[in-house]
Each structure stands twice: as C-alpha cells, then as structure tokens.
C-alpha positions as CSV (number, residue, x, y, z in Angstrom):
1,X,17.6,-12.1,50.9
2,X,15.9,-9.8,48.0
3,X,15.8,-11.3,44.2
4,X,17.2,-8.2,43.2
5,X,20.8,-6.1,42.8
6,X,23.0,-7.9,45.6
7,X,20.4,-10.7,46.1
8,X,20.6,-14.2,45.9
9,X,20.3,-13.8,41.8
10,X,23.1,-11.2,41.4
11,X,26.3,-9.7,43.1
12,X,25.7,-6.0,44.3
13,X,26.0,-3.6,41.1
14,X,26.6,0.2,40.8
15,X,24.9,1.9,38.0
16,X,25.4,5.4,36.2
17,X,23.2,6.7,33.6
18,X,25.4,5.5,30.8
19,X,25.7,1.8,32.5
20,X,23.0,-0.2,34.8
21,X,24.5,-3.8,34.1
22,X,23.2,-6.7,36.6
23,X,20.4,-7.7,38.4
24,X,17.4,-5.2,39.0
25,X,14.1,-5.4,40.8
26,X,11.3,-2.7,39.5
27,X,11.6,-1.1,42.8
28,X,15.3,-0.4,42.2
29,X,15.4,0.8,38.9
30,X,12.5,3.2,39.2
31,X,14.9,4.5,42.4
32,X,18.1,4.9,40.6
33,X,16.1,6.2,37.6
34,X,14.6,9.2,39.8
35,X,18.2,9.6,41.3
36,X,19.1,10.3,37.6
37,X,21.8,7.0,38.3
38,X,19.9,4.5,35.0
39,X,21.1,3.9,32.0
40,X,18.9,6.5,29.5
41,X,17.1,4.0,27.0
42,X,18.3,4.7,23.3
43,X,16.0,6.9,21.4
44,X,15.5,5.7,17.9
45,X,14.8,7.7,14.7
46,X,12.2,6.4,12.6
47,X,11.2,7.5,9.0
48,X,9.6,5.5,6.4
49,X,6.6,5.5,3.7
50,X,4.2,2.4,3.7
51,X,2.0,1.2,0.5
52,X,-1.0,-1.3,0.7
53,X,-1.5,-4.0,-2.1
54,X,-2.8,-2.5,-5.5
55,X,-6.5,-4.3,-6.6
56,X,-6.7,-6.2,-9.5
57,X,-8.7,-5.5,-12.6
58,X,-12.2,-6.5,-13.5
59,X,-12.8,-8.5,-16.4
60,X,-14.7,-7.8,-19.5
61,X,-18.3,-9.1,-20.5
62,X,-19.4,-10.1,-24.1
63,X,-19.8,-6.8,-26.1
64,X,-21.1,-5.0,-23.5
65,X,-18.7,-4.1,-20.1
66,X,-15.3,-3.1,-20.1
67,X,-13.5,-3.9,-16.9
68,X,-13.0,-1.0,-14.2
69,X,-9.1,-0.9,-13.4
70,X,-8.0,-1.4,-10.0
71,X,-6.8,1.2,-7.4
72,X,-4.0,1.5,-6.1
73,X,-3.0,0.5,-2.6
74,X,-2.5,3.9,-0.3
75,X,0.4,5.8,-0.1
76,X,1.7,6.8,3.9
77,X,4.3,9.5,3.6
78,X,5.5,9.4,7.9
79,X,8.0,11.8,8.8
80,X,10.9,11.5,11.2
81,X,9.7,10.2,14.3
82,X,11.2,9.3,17.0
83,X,10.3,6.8,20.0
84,X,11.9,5.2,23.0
85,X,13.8,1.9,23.9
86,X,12.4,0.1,20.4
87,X,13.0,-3.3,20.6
88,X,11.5,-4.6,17.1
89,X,9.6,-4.0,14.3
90,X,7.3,-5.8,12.4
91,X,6.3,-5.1,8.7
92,X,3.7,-6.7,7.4
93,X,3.6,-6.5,3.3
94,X,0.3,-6.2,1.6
95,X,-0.7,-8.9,-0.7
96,X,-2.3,-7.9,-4.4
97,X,-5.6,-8.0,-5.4
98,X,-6.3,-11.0,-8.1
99,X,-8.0,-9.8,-11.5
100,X,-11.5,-10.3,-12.4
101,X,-12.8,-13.2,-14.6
102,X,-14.2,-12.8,-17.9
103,X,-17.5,-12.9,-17.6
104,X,-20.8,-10.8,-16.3
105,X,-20.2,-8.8,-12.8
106,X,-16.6,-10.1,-12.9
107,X,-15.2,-8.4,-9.8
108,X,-11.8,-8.0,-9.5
109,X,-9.6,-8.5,-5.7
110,X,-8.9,-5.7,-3.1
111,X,-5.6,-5.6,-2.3
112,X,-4.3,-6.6,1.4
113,X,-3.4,-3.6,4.2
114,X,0.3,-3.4,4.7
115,X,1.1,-2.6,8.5
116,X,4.0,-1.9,10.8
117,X,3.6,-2.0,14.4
118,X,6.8,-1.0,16.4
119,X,7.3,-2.4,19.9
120,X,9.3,-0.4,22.6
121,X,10.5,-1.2,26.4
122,X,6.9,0.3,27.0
123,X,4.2,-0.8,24.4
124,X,3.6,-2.0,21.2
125,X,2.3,0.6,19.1
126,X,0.8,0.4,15.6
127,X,2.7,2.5,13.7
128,X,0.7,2.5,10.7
129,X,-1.4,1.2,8.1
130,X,-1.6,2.0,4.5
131,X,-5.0,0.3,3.0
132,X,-5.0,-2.0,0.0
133,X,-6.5,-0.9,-3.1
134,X,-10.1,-1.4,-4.6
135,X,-10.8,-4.0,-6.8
136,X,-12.2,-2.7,-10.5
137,X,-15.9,-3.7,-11.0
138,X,-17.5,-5.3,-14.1
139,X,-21.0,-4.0,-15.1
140,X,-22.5,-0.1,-15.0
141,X,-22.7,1.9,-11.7
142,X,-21.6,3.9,-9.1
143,X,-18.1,3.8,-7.6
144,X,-17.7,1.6,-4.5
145,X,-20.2,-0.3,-5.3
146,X,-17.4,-2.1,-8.1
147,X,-20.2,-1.8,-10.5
148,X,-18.7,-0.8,-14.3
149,X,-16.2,1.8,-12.8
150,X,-12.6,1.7,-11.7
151,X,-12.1,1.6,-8.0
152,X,-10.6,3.8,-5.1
153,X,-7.5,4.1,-4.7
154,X,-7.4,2.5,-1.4
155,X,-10.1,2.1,0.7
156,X,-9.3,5.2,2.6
157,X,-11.1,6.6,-0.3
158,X,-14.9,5.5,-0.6
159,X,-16.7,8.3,-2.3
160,X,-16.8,10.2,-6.1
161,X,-17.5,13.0,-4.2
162,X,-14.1,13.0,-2.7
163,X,-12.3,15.0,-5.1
164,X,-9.5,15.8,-3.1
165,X,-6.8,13.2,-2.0
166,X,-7.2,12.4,1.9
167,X,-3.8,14.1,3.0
168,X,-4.4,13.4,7.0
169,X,-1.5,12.5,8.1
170,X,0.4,12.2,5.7
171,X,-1.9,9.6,3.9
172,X,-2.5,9.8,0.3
173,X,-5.7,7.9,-1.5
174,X,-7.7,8.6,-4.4
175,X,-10.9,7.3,-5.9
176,X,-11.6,6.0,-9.6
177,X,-13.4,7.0,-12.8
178,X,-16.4,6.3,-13.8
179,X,-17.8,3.7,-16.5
180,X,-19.5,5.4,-19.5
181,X,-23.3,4.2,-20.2
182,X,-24.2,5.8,-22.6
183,X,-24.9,3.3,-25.3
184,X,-24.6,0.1,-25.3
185,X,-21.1,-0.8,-25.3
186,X,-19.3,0.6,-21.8
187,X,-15.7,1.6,-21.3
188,X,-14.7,1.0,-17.9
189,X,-12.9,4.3,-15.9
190,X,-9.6,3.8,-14.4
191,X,-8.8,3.1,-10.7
192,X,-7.4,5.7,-8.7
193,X,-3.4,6.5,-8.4
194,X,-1.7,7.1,-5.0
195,X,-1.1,10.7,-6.7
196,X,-4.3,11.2,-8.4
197,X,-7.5,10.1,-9.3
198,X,-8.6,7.7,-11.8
199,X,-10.1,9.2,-15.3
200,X,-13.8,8.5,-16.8
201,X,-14.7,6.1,-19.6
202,X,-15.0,8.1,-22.6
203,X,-18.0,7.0,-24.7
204,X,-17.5,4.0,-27.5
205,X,-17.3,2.7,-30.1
206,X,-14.4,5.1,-30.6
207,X,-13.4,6.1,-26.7
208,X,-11.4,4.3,-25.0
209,X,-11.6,3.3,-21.3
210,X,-10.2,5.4,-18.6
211,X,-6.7,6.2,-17.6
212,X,-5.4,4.9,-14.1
213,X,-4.6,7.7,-11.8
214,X,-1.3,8.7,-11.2
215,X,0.8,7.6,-9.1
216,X,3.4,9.2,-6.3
217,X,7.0,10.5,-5.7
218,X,8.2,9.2,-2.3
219,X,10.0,12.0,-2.0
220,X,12.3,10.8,0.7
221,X,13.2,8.2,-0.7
222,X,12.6,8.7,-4.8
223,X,10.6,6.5,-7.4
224,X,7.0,6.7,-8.0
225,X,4.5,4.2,-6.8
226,X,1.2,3.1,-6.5
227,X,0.0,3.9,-10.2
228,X,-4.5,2.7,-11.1
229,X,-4.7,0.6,-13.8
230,X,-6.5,1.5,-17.0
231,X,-10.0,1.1,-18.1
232,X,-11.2,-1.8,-20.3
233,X,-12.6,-0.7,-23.7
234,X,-14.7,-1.6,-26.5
235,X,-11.8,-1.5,-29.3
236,X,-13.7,-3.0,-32.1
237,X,-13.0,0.3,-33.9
238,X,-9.0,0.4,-33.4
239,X,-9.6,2.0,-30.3
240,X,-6.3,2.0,-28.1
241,X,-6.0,0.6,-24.7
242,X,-6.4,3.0,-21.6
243,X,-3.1,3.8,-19.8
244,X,-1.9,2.5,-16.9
245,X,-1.1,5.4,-14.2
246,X,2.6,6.2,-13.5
247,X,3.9,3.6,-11.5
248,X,3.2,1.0,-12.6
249,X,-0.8,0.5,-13.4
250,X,-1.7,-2.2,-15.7
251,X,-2.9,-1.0,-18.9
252,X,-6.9,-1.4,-19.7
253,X,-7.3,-4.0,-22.6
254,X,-8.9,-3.4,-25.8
255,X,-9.7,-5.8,-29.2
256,X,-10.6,-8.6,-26.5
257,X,-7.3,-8.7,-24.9
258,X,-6.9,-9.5,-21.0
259,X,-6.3,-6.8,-18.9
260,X,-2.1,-5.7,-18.1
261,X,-0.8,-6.7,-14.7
262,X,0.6,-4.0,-12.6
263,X,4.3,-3.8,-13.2
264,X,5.1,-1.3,-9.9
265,X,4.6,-1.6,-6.5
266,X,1.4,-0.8,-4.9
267,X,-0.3,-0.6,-8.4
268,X,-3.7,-1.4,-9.5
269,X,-4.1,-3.9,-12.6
270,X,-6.1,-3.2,-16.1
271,X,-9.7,-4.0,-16.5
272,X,-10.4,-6.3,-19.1
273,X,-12.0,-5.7,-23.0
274,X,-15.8,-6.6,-23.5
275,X,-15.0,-7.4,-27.7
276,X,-15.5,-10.6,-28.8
277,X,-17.8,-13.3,-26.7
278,X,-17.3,-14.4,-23.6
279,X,-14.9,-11.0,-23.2
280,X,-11.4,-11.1,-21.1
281,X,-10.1,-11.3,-18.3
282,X,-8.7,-8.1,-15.7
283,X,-5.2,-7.8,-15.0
284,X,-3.7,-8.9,-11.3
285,X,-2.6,-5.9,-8.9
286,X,0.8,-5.5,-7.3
287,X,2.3,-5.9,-3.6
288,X,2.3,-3.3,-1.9
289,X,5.9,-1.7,-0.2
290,X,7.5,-0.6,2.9
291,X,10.6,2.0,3.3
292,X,12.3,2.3,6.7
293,X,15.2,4.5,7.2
294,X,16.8,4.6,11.1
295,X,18.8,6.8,12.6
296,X,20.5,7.2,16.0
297,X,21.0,3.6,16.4
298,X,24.1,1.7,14.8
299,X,22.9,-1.0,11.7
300,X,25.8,-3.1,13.1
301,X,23.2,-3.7,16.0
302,X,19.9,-4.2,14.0
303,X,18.7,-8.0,12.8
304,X,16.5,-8.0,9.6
305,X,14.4,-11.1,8.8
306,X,13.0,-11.4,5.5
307,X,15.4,-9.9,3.4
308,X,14.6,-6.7,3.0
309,X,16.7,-4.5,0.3
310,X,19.7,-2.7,2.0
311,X,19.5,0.8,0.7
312,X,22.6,2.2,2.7
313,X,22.6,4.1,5.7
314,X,20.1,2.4,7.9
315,X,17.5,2.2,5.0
316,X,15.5,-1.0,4.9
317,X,13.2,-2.2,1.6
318,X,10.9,-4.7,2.5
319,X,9.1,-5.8,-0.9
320,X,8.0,-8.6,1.7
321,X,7.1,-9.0,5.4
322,X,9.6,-9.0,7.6
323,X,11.3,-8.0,11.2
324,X,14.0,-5.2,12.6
325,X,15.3,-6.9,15.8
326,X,17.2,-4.5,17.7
C-alpha cells in the first residue's frame, strides 16, 4: 500500500481548491492541482522600506584634521509586492558604525547591511539589501578612500562623481563632501544623507566643516531617516559646528569637542574637532531600520520574534532583527 492519500499513513481524503486536508504524495498533489481540485496557496502582499546601519564619525587630529562625518546607511523604498505561499521572514537589522579615535588617520566604522530574505512554499528569496553607511575618514583626500572627507552614503555609492542619487530600484544612496586643504587647518565634509549628498569643508580658520546630507521621507510610511553627520572643524575662531543632516546625523564638533552621535535611524555620526592637542574623538552611527506592512493575510495568523513595533494594520517595525512566522 502507497504512503500517500488512503495509504498506510492517512485515511482516503477529497480535496477542493479551497481545502486539500490529509495526507499527500507529490505525485497526487501535482494531479489534483492540474485537475484544478488543490487548495490555491495564499498570496501575500508585501510592502516595506529597509535602512542599513549609519557609519560612525572620524576623529579629529592635533590642529590639523577635522573628522569626515559618516554616511548614512541606504535607504530601499520597495513597493507592493506580492509573492506566493510565504512561510517566513527574516529581517536582519544593520548594526552602526563605531566613531573614529582621536588621533592621526582615525577612521571611523561602516555601518552593517540590513537584509530580509523571505522564504515561500518554493524558495527562499532575498528580498533585499539596503547597505551600511561609510565610515568618515581622518586626514586629506579623496572620497572612498576615508581620507579627510565625509563618506558615502552607503556603499552603494562609491564615487564624487556620482552626483545623482542611485534611484535603481527604488534604492536611494548618496556620497560625501569633501575635506578642505587649503591651509593648514582642514575641515572635514559631511557624510552623505539617504536624501542628499553630503556638503564640502569650507576653508578655516573661520569655515566650518561640512553639513551631513539630508536625509529621506519614507513616504509610505512617514518620518525622515538616514540623515550624514556633520564635518569636524577647526573652531578656534568661534566657528560653529557643522550640522547634522535631517534625520538624525550627528553634528560635526568644533572648539575640540567629540563628534555628536546620530540620534535617528540609519544616520551617520559627526566627525570630530582637530583644536586643541591630541584632538577628539568622532561620533558613533545609528542602527539601521526595517518597515513591513502585509496585506491579504490575517495578523491574527502571523508570529513576530524580536519585538518589532506594532504599527496597526499589519505594519511591523523592527528597530532589531527579527522573524514573521506565518
């Protein structure tokens, strides 16, 4: 006798294509499926935006470097989608990028990818990745290279030349300013927002370091995240600190003060002040965030692990990692 519907493993079953309840063999199923007699597998709705870690801040170096503020982790706007028979899904929150040291070179932290990867009756499949901002670099040079300048804003985002955010599906990133070197003191530039790029040093001993890029409305969803943290600066001559971008970007010190953390999600931390010896130290990014809203499948069915904020109406806010079980 068969290990199958009516075998030695189950009593002979009927199905319909709102009901297939017993014991099936693969043979069976894909018959009664092409008879149009299987229970239809339930087609979830899935919308959500992702944001990777934000980097930290570089620190300061004696009279000479200001810190470059750290980018911000990249924004993923995803529309509705929709997929088959989901069974769970896994968010994996990105972790922040730690500021630089005072010191010479004093690099600051990437921040960590946050992922989701949604598995169905069929496959697993990644559903995406939003990429952990750059950390701000201590010293003069070019961007990428962390060198003087505030970072990308994500690593999605490698080159100054890339003056336009990368909007490919529906992924948002944008690089950093530029440390002045003109003279001898050097204002750090301010790491790239989700929503904008990151502003140039402006030249000392009176300009300050530059702002942090903006950062981004999830529209969907509402709030702004992912703001680049300010620029380090000089400030010997009363010079203000450099703004954080919207967001949440740490503010750029000044007058040998460390670096501000982020405050927002997904935000990039303040490079650190050169005045004074040995300098200061760069302020620590922020986690990044994940959104999911569902639809076409009752909550009253769905397991969350890790706590994720309930925001109503299927809407899941995971400020850490964590699981849909459905």
């Amino acid at each position: 006798m068969g290990r199958g519907n009516g075998g030695i493993i189950g009593p002979y079953n009927t199905t319909t294509s709102s009901a297939s309840s017993g014991v099936w063999s693969l043979k069976e199923q894909r018959e009664r499926k092409t008879a149009g007699e299987w229970q239809a597998l339930k087609q979830c709705g899935i919308q959500a935006f992702v944001l990777g870690g934000g980097g930290g801040g570089a620190g300061g170096y004696t009279n000479y470097w200001g810190g470059g503020g750290g980018g911000a982790g990249a924004f993923w706007d995803v529309a509705a989608y929709t997929e088959e028979g989901v069974r769970l899904i896994t968010v994996t929150i990105g972790a922040a990028g730690a500021g630089g040291p005072l010191g010479n070179n004093s690099n600051a932290d990437n921040g960590s990818d946050t992922t989701v990867a949604v598995l169905s009756h069929f496959s697993v499949i990644p559903f995406f990745i939003s990429n952990g901002g750059g950390g701000g670099g201590g010293g003069g040079g070019a961007v990428g290279s962390r060198n003087g300048n505030g970072s990308t804003g994500g690593s999605t985002a490698s080159s100054a030349a890339a003056a336009a955010p990368d909007t490919e599906d529906g992924l948002f990133s944008n690089v950093g300013g530029r440390g002045i070197s003109a003279e001898q003191w050097l204002n750090g530039g301010g790491g790239g927002g989700a929503g904008g790029a990151g502003s140039n040093g402006l030249p000392a001993p009176t300009g300050t370091g530059g702002a942090g890029g903006a950062g981004k409305v999830a529209a969907t969803f509402g709030g702004t995240y992912g703001g680049g943290g300010g620029g380090g600066c000089y400030g010997r001559h009363a010079t203000p600190a450099s703004s954080g971008g919207s967001g949440g970007g740490g503010a750029g010190a000044a007058n040998a003060q460390d670096g501000g953390n982020a405050s927002g999600k997904g935000s990039g931390g303040g490079g650190g002040s050169p005045w004074g010896a040995p300098g200061s130290a760069g302020g620590n990014g922020s986690a990044g965030y994940c959104v999911i809203k569902i639809t076409n499948i009752d909550p009253d069915t769905i397991t969350a692990t890790g706590s994720p904020g309930d925001g109503g109406s299927g809407i899941y806010n995971f400020a850490s990692s964590g699981t849909l079980v459905f």
